[in-house]
C-alpha positions in Angstrom: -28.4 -45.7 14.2 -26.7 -42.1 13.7 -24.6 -41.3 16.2 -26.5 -38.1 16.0 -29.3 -39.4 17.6 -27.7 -40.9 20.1 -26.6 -37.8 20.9 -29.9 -36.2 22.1 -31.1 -36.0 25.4 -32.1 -39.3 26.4 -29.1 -41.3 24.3 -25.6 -41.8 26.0 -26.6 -39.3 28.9 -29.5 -41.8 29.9 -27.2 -44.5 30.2 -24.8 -42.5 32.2 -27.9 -41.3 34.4 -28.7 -44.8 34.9 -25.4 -46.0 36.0 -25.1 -43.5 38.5 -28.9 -44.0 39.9 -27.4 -48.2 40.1 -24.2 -46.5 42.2 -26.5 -44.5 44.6 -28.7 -47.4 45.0 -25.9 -49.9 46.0 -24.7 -47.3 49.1 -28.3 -47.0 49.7 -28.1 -51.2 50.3 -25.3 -51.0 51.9 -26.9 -48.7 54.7 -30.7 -49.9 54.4 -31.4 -52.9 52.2 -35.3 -52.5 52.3 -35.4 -49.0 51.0 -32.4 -49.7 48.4 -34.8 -52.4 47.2 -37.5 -50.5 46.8 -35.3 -47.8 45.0 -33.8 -50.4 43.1 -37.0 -51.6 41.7 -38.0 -48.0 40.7 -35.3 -47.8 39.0 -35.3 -51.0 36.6 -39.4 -49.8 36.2 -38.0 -46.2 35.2 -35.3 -48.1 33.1 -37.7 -50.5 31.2 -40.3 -47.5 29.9 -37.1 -45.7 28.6 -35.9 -48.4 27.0 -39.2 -49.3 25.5 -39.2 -45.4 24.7 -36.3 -45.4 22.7 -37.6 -48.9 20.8 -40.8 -47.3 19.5 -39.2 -43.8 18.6 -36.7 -46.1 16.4 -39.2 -48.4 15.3 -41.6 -45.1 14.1 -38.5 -43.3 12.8 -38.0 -46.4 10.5 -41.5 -46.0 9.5 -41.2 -42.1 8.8 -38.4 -42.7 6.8 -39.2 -45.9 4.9 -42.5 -44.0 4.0 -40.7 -40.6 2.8 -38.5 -43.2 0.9 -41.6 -44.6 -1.0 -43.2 -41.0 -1.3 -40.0 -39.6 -3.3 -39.5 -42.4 -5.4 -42.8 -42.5 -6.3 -42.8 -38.3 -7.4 -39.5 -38.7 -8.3 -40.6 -39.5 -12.0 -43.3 -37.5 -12.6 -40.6 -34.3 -11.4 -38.0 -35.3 -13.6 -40.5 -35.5 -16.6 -42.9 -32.5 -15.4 -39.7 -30.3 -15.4 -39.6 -26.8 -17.1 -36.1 -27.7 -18.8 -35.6 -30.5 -21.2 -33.4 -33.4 -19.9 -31.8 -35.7 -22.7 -29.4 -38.8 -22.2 -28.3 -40.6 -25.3 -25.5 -43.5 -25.8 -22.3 -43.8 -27.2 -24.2 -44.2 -30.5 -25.9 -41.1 -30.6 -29.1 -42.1 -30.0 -31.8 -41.3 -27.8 -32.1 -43.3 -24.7 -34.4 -41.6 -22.4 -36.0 -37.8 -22.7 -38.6 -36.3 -20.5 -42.2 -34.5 -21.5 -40.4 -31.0 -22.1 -37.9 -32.4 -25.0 -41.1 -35.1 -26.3 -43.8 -31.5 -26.5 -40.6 -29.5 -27.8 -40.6 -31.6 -30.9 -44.2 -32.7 -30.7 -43.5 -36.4 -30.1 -44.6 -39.2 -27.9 -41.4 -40.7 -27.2 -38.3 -40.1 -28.9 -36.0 -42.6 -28.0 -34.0 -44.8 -30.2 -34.1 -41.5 -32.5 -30.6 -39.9 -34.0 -29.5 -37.8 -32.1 -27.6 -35.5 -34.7 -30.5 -35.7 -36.3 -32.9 -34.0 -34.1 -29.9 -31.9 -32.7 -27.8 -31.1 -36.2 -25.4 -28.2 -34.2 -24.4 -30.5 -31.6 -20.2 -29.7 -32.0 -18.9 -33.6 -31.6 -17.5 -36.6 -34.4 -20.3 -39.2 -35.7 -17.8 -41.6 -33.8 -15.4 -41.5 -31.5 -12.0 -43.5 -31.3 -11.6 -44.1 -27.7 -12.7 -42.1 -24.2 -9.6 -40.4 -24.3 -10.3 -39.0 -27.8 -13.3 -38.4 -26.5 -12.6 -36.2 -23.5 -9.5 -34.7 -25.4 -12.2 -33.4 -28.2 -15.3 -32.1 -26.4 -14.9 -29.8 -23.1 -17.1 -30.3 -20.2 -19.7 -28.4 -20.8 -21.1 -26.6 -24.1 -23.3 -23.8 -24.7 -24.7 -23.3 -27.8 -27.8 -21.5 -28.9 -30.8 -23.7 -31.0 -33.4 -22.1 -33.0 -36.4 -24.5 -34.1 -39.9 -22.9 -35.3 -40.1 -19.2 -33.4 -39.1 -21.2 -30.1 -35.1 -20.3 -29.3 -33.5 -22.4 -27.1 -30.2 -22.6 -24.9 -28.8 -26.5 -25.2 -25.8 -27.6 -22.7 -24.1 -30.3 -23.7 -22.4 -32.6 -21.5 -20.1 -35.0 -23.8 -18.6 -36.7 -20.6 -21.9 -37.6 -19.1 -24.2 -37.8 -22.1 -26.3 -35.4 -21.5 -28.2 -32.2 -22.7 -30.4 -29.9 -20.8 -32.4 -27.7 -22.9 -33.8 -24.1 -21.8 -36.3 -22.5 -23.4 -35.1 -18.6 -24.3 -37.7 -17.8 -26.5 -38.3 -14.5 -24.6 -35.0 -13.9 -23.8 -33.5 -13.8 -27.0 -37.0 -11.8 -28.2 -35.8 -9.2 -26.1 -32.3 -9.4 -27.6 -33.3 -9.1 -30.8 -35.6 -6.2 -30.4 -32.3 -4.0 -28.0 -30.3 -5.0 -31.0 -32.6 -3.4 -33.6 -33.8 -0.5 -31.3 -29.6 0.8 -30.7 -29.1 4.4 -32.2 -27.0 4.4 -34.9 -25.5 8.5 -35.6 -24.4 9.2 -39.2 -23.5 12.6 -40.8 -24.5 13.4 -44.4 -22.6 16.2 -46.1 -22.9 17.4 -49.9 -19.3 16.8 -50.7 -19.0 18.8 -54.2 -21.7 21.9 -53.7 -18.9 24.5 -54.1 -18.0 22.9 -57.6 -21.5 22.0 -58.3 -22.9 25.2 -58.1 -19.8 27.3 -59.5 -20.7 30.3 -61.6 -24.5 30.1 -59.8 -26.0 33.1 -58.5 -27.2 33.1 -55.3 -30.9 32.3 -56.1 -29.8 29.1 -58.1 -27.6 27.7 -56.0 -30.6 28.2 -52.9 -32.9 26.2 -56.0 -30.5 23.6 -56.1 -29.7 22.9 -52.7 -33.7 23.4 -52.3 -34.1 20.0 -54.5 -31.0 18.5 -53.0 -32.7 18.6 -49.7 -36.0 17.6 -50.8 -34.8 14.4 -52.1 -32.5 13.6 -48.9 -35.9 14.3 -46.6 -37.8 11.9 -48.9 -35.4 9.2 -48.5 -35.1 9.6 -44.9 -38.9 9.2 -44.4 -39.0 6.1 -46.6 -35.9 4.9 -44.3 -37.5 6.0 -40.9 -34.7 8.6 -40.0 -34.8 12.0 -38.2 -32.9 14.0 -40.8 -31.8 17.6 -38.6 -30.3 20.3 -41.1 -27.5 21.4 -40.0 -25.6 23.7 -42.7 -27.0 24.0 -46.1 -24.4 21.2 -47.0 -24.4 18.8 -43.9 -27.1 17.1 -42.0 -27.7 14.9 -39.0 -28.8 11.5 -39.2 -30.2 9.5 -35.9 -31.9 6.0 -36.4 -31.9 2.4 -35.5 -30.3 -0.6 -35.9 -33.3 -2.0 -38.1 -33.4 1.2 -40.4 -29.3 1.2 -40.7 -29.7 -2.7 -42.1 -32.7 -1.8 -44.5 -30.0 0.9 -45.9 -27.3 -1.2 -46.3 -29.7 -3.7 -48.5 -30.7 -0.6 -50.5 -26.9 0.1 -51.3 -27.6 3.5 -49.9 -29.4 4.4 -53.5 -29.6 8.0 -52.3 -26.1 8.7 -53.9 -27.0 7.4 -57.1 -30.8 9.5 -56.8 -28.2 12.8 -55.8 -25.8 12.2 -58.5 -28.6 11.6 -61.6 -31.0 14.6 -60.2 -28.1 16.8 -60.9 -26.5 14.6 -63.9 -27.7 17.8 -66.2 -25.1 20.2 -64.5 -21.9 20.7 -65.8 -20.1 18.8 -62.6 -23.5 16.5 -60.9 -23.6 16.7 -57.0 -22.3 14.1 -54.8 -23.2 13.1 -51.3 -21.0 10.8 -48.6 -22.3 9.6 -45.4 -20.9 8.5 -42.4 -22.8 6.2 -40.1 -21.4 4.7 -36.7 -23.6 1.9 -34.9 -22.4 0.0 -31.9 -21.3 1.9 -29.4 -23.3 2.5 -26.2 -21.8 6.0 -25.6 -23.4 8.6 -28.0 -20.4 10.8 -27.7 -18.4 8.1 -28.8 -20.9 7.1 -31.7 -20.5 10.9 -33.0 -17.0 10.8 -32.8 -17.2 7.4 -35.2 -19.8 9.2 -37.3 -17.2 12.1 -38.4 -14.5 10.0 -38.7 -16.2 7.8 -41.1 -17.4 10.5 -42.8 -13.3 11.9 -42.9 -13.3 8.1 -44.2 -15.6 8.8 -47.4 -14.3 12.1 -48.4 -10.8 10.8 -48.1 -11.8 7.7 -50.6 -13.2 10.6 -52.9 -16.5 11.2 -51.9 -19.9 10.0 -53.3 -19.5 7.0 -51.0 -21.3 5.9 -47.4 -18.8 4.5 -44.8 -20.4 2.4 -42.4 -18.6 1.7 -39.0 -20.1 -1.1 -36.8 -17.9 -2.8 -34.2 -15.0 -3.8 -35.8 -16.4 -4.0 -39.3 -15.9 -1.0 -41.6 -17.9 -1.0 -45.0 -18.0 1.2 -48.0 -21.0 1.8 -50.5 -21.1 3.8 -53.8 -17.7 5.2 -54.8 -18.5 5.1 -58.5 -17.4 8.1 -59.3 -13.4 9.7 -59.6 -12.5 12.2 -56.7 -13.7 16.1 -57.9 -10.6 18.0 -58.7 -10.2 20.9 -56.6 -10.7 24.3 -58.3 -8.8 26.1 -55.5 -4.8 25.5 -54.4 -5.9 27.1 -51.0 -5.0 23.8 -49.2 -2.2 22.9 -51.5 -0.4 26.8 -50.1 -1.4 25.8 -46.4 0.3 22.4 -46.5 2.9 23.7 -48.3 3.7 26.1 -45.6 2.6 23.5 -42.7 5.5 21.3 -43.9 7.8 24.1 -44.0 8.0 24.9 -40.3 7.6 21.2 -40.1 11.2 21.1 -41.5 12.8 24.1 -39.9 11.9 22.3 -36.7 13.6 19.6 -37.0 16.8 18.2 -37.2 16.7 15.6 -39.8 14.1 14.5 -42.4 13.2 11.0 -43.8 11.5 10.2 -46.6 9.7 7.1 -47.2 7.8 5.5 -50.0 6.0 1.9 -50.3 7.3 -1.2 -50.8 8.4 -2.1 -54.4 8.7 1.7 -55.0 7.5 2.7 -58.8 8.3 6.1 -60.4 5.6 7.9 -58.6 7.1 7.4 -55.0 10.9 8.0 -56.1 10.1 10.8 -58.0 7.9 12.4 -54.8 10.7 11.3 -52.4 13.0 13.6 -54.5 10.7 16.1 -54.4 10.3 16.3 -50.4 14.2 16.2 -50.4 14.4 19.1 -52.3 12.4 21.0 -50.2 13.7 20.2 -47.0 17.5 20.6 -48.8 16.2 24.3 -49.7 16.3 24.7 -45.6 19.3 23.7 -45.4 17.9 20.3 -43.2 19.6 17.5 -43.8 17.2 15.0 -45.9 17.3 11.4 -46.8 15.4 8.5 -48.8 14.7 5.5 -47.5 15.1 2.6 -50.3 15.9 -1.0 -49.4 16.4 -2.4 -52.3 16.0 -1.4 -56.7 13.7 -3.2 -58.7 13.3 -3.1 -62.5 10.5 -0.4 -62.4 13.0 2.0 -61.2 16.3 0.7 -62.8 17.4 3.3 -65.1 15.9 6.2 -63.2 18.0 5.5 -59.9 21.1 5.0 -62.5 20.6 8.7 -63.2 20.2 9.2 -59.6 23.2 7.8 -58.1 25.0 9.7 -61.2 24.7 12.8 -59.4 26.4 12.6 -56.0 24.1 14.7 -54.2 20.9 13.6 -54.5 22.7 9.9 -54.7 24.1 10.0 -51.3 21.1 10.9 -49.3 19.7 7.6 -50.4 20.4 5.2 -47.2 18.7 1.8 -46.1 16.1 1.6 -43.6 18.8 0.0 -41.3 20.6 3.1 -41.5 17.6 4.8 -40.7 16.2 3.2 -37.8 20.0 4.4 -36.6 19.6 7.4 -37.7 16.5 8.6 -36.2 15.5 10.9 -33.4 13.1 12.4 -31.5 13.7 15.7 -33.2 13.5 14.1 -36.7 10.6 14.0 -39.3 9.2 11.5 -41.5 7.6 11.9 -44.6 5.7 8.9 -45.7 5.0 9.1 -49.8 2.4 7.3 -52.2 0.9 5.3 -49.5 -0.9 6.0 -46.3 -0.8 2.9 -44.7 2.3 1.7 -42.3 2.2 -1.8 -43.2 2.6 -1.3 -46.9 5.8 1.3 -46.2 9.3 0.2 -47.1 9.8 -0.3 -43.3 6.8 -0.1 -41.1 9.0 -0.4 -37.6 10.3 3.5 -38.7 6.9 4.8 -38.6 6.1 3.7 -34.7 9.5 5.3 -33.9 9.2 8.3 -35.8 7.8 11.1 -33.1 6.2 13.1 -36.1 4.8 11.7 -39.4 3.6 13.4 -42.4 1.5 12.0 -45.1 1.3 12.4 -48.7 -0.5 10.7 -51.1 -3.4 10.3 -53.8 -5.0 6.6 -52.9 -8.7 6.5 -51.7 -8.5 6.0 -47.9 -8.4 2.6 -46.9 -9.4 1.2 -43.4 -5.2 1.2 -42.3 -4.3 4.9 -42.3 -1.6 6.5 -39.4 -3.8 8.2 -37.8 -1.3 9.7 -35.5 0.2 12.0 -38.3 0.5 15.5 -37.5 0.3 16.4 -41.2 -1.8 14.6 -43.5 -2.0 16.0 -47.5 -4.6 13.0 -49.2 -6.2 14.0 -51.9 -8.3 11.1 -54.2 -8.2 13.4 -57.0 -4.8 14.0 -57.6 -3.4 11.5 -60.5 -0.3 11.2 -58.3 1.6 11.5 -55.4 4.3 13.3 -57.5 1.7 15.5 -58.8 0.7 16.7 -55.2 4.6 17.5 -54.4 4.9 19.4 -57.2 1.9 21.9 -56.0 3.7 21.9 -52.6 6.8 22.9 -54.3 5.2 25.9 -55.5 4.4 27.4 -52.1 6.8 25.9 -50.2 9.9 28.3 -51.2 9.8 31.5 -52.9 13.1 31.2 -54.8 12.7 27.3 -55.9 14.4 26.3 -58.2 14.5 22.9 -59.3 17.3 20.8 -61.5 16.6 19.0 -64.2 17.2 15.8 -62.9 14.9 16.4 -59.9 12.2 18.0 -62.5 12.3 15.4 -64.8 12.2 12.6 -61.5 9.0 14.3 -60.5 7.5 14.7 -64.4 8.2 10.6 -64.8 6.1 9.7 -61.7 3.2 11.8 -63.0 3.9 10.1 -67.0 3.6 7.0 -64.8 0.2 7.2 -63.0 -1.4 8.6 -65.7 -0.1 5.7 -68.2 1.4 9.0 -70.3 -1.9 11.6 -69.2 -4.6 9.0 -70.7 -6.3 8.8 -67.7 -7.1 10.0 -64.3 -6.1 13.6 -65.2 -7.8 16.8 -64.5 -6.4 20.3 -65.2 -4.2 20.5 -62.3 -2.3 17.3 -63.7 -1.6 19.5 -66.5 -0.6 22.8 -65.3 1.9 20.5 -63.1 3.7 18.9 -65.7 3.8 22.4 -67.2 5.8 24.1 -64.1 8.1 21.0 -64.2 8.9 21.0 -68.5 9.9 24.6 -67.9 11.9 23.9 -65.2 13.8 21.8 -66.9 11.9 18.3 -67.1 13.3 16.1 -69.4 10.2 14.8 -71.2 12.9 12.7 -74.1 14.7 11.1 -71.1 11.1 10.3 -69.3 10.7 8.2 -72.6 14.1 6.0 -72.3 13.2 5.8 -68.9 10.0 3.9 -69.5 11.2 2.0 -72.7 10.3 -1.7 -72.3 12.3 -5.0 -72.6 11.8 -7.0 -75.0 11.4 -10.1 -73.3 9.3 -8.5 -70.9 7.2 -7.6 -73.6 7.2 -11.3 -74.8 6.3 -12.0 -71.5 3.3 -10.3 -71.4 2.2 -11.0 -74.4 2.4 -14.6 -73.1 0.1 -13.9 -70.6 -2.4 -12.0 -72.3 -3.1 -14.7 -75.0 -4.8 -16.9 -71.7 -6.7 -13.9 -71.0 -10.9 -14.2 -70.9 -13.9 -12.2 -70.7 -16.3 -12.1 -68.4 -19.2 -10.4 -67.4 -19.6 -8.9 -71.4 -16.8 -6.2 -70.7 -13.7 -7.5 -67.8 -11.1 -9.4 -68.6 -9.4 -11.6 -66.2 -5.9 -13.3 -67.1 -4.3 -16.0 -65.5 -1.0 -17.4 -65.3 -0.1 -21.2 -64.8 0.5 -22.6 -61.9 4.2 -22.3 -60.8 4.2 -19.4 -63.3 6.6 -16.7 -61.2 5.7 -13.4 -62.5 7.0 -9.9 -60.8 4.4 -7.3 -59.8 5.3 -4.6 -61.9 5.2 -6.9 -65.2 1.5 -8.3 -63.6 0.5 -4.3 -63.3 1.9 -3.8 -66.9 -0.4 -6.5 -68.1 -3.0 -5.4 -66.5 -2.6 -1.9 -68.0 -2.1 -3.7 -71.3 -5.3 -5.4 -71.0 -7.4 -2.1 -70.8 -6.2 -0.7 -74.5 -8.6 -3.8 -76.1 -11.7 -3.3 -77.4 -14.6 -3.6 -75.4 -12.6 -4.2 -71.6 -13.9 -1.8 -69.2 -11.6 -3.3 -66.4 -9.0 -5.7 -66.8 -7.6 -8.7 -63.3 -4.3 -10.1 -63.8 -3.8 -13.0 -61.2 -0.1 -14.5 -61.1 2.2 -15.8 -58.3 5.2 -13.5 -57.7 8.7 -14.1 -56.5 7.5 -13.5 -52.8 5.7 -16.7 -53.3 2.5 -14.6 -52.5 -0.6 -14.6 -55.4 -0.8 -11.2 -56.4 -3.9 -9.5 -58.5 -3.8 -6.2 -60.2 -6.8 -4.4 -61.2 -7.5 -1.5 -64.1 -10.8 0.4 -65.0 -11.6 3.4 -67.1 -13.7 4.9 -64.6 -16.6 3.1 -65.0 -16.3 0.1 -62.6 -14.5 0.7 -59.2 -11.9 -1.9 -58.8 -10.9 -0.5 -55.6 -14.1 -2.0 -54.3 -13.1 -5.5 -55.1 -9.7 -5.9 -54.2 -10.8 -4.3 -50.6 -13.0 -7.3 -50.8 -10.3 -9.5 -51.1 -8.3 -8.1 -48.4 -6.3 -5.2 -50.9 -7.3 -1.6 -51.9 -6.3 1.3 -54.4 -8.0 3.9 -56.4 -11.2 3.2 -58.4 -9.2 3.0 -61.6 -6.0 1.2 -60.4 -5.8 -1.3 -56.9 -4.2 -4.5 -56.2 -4.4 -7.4 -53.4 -1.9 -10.1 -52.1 -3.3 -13.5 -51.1 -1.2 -16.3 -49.7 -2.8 -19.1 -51.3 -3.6 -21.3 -54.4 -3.9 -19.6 -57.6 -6.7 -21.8 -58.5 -8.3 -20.4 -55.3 -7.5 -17.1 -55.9 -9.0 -16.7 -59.3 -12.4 -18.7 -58.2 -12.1 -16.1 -54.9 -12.0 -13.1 -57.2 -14.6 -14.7 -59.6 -16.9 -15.4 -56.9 -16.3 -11.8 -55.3 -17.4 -10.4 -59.1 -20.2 -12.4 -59.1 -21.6 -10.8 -55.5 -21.2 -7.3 -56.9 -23.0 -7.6 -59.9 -25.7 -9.0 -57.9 -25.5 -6.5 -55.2 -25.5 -3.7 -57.2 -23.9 -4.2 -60.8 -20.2 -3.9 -61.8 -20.6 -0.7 -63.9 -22.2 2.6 -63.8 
């Protein structure tokens, strides 16, 4: 018996009761035998109905238990299988071997044992086989959680490998629910008419009303068909709120607003162009607005006529089909200009920085920027790590002339170099990983940005001076126009001219394309201050063999699509990435190519991909795709991988836009 129960009342303390009733009865002999007798038969009377007590309480105690026994196993079935939850055990073959009601009406079965499991259950995370039990615990963890869909009935399984076992919950409701918080979040974007100045320039007053009058008539429309509350907040921006469900439907549409802007006003001498930025994810609507604006700082810095679309971590981009409006006005160009100037005066060094594998463009800016900051008497330098055939025979003119070829210096010596008091100028790119030396940027205290490139999702947003403008053909081109303000008695050299006048020659593939009026009136100020437009020729003479080279690759080139053509080199094929950009460039002077994709592995052992366009297909959206980025006309990506699976990756991503949305305008 427990010794629980002996412990009650009338267990050991009736024994010791009774032992002391014997003592007292033997003194009671001892001093009168009758009445101990008669005591001592109470006593064995008193002693035989507790004893007799205790026998039936154990006996019926026995009984109570012996019948709860019978009651549970008998219910103990009918629980199990009448159980709101599915129970499942299967063997070490993955089958079935016993399942109660819930998992039999789940899949509207009688039984289902001896059935496959991975049949009935094709999520389940484990191996059709296992090796050994110790594989077996090594490979599946002790319990997992995974989420089944069958029908319209949701359900949350929990897998037990180690006990072969699965319960199964139904979640239908719950994940109901989930769903409908999900597509009920408010999602905040901002739309703004990006172009209305230069739209509507040489309007009166009652035209341009008429045409921002049709411009909002359309975006209303679209919002009602889309289920947004449009506010008006200027005569060129407006407030978007909406849901997660309406955001989706506009991401399917390919926000086809921007194309119903841009052909309502195709008849004008420059059509109208919208961007949008929308922010969804966020539970704080402060925080969503903030998003909102700075994906819409994301659109226009890409150029406009685009929607930027941040959600979570995931930043998308739609539209962008059109180049970057070239600014009538130098109003921001003079404001920079002078920005950077105090910039300078301020502090005690300056460093200037391009990309990595520099071109023309960014040595010729770099030169620029040093010329400025030498005109204030601050001591400037270029970072360069390394030459590379692109700029060959324009740094041999450079380290010719022992001023400008001594403030060249390695980022080594930079990283040295550097103080809180110093400024960098980063050149041609905007992103810190693609700079010559990325670790100069976090230890720069101030950083300054200038460059033409749509704006990517990397950007150094920490700058406290940031000149991007899409339109520009060139970061040179943009230094020049800085030069003008930035000094009133500016004077520049010829070889510092003619630096600047080869990285616009460069970007422009000699002023064929991406050139507005600005390009031109640049290249002017820099032939008559001395630009050396024979020696910009000998500097972009080509080899011979390269040439051979090329031609090489071009004869594998194919077309696809009616109007892209996409070259590929062998495999094993080592190619550098100016000579698979010249290609590229090559590829766009044939009849019929729109856009051209060079794919070739380069000496970095990496799989780079170059892409051209005339304007009519936005290459920038495809490499970004792929992982790279760029202009719409000119971009580029880096894959470490295959060439084979590079070129069926890039196929594959050609084949998704033209189903999306089409490759060309």
């Amino acid at each position: 018996m427990p010794k629980f129960l002996l412990k009650r009342w009338h267990g050991y303390q009736t024994v010791w009761a009774f032992a002391l009733l014997l003592i007292l009865d033997a003194f009671l002999v001892a001093y009168n035998w009758p009445l101990g007798l008669v005591c001592l038969v109470l006593v064995a009377i008193l002693g035989f109905v507790m004893v007799k007590a205790e026998l039936d309480f154990r006996r019926e105690l026995n009984q109570y238990i012996g019948g709860l026994n019978l009651r549970i196993k008998r219910v103990e079935g009918e629980v199990v299988s009448n159980l709101p939850l599915g129970i499942v055990l299967y063997s070490e073959d993955r089958s079935i071997e016993w399942n109660n009601r819930f998992v039999s009406r789940m899949f509207g079965e009688k039984t289902l044992i001896g059935s496959d499991l991975a049949t009935l259950f094709p999520q389940l995370p484990f191996k059709v086989k296992d090796k050994d039990k110790k594989d077996h615990h090594k490979d599946h963890p002790h319990d997992i959680q995974f989420e089944y869909r069958m029908n319209e009935q949701v359900y949350d399984l929990r897998h037990y490998p180690e006990e072969r076992l699965i319960y199964i919950y139904e979640t239908t409701e719950l994940a109901t629910l989930r769903d409908k918080y999900e597509k009920e979040k408010i999602a905040l974007g901002i739309i703004m008419l990006d172009n209305l100045d230069e739209a509507s320039q040489g309007m009166d007053d009652q035209q341009r009303t008429a045409l921002t009058a049709r411009a909002a008539s359309e975006i209303t429309s679209w919002a009602k068909d889309f289920n947004i509350y449009l506010r008006r907040l200027s005569s060129e921006r407006y407030l978007m709120i909406l849901n997660h469900n309406s955001l989706q439907d506009l991401e399917m549409s390919r926000f086809i607003i921007l194309d119903d802007i841009r052909e309502m006003t195709a008849d004008l001498k420059v059509p109208m162009t919208l961007s949008i930025g929308l922010a969804y994810g966020s539970d704080s609507i402060r925080e969503l607005g903030e998003l909102a604006q700075s994906s819409l700082d994301m659109a226009l810095g890409r150029g406009g006529d685009q929607a930027a679309v941040k959600a979570g971590q995931r930043l998308s981009f739609y539209g962008g089909k059109t180049n970057a409006v070239e600014k009538r006005t130098r109003v921001r160009a003079r404001v920079i200009a002078h920005a950077l100037r105090d910039l300078m005066q301020e502090s005690d060094q300056v460093f200037i920085m391009g990309h990595k594998i520099p071109d023309m463009d960014a040595i010729g800016a770099s030169i620029g920027i040093w010329k400025a900051a030498n005109l204030y008497h601050v001591d400037a330098y270029i970072v360069l790590d390394e030459s590379n055939p692109s700029i060959e025979r324009l740094m041999e003119q450079v380290y010719k002339d022992e001023q400008i070829g001594h403030s060249f210096i390695t980022p080594e010596e930079a990283q040295q170099m550097i103080t809180e008091h110093s400024l960098l100028v980063v050149v041609d790119t905007h992103k810190a990983s693609m700079t010559i030396e990325p670790r100069l940027v976090q230890e720069a205290s101030r950083v300054v940005v200038v460059d033409h490139h749509r704006r990517g999702e990397e950007f150094i947003n920490d700058a406290v001076l940031i000149y991007l403008e899409p339109y520009a053909s060139s970061a040179a081109e943009l230094v020049t126009e800085l030069l003008q303000y930035i000094h009133d008695k500016l004077q520049l050299r010829p070889l510092e001219a003619t630096a600047l006048l080869a990285g616009i020659t460069v970007d422009t593939k000699h002023f064929a394309i991406h050139t507005g009026s600005r390009t031109f009136e640049a290249a002017g100020y820099l032939r008559r201050s001395g630009a050396d437009s024979i020696l910009v020729q000998r500097l972009l003479k080509e080899d011979l063999q390269e040439y051979i080279a090329k031609a090489e690759i071009i004869k594998h080139a194919k077309m696809i699509h009616g109007h892209i053509a996409v070259a590929v080199t062998e495999e094993g094929q080592i190619i550098s990435q100016l000579l698979i950009a010249q290609v590229a460039d090559s590829l766009l002077n044939m009849t019929d190519v729109v856009a051209s994709f060079v794919v070739s592995e380069r000496p970095d052992g990496l799989i780079g991909i170059s892409a051209r366009s005339l304007g009519k297909m936005n290459v920038q959206v495809v490499m970004e795709r792929l992982g790279g980025g760029g202009h719409l006309t000119n971009a580029a990506v880096q894959l470490d991988m295959p060439i084979k699976e590079a070129e069926s990756r890039l196929l594959d991503v050609l084949s998704e836009i033209e189903k999306e949305e089409g490759l060309f305008e």
